[in-house]
Backbone bond lengths (Angstrom), bond angles and torsions (degrees), N, CA, C in turn:
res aa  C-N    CA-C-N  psi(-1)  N-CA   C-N-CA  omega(-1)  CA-C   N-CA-C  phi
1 X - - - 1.448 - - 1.525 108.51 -
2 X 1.471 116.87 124.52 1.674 119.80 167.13 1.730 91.54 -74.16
3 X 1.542 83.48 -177.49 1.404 119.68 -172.86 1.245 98.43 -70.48
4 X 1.297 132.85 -63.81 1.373 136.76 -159.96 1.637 98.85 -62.14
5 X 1.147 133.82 -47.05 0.839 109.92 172.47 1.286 135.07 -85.64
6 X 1.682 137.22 3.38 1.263 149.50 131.19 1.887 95.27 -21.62
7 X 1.555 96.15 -86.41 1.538 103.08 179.87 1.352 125.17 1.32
8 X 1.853 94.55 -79.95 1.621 122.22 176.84 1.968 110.40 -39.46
9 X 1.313 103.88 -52.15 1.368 119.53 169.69 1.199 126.11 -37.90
10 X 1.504 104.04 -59.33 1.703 108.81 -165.28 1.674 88.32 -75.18
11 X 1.736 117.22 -45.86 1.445 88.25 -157.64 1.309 104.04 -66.13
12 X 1.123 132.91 -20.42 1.642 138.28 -170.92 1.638 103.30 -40.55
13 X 1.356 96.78 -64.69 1.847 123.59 -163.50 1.680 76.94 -46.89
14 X 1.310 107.29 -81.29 1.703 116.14 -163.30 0.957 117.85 -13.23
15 X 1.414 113.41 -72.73 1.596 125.35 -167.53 1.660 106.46 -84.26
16 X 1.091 129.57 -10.39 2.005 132.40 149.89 1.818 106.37 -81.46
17 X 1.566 128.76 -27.98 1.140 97.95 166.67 1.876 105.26 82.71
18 X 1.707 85.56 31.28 1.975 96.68 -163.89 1.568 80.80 -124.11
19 X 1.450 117.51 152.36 1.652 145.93 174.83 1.409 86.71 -54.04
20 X 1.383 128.10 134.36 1.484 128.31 146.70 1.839 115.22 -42.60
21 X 1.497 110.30 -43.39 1.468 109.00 -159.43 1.643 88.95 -72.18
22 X 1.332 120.59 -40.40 1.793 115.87 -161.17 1.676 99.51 -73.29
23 X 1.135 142.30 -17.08 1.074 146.01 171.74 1.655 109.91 -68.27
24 X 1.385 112.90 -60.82 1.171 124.51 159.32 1.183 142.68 -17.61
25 X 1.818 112.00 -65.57 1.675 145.04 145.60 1.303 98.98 -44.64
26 X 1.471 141.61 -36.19 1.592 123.93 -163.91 1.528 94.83 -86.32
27 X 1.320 103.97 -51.65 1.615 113.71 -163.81 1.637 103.02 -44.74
28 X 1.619 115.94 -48.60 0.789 121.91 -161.41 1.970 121.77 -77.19
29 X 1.364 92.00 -7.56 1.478 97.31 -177.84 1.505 109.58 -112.65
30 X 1.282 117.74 27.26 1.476 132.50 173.30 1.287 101.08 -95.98
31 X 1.437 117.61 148.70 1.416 121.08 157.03 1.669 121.62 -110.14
32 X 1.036 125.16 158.02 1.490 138.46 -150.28 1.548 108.81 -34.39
33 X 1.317 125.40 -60.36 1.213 126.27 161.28 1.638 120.88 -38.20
34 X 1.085 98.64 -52.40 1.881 95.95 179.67 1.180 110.97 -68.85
35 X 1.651 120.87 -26.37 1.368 112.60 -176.67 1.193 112.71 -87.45
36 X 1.734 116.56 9.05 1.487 99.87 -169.23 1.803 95.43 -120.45
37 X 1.403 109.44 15.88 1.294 128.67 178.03 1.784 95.40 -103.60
38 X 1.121 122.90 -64.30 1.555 133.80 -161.54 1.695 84.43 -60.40
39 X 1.413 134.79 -59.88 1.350 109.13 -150.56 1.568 108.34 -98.57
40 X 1.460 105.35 17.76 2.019 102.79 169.06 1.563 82.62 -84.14
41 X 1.567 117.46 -49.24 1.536 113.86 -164.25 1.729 116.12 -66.65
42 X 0.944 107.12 2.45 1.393 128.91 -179.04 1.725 122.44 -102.28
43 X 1.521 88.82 -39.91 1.589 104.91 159.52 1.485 128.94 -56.85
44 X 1.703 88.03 -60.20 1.755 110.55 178.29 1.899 95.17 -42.17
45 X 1.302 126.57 -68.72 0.849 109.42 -162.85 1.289 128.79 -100.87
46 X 1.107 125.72 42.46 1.561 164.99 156.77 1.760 91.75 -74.63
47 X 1.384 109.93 -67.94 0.954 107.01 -166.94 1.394 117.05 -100.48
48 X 1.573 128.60 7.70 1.350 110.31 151.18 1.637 120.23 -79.90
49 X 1.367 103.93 1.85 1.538 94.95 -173.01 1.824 122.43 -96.31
């Protein structure tokens, strides 16, 4: 994992109100495709908020 996406992460957890570490464990048991699905969907709402 880069930084930028640490970033994307923590604010994710923040504003869902989710454990940094359980975010972490999910991110981490995705493979490339899911992760490149989870963090547009992660984006989107980064930026609807």
């Amino acid at each position: 994992m880069n930084q930028k996406t640490v970033k994307l992460l923590k604010k994710y957890a923040d504003l869902k109100g989710i454990d940094k570490k359980q975010i972490k464990r999910e991110w981490l048991s995705l493979n490339e495709t899911e992760k490149d699905k989870k963090r547009q969907e992660i984006v989107s709402v980064l930026v609807k908020k």
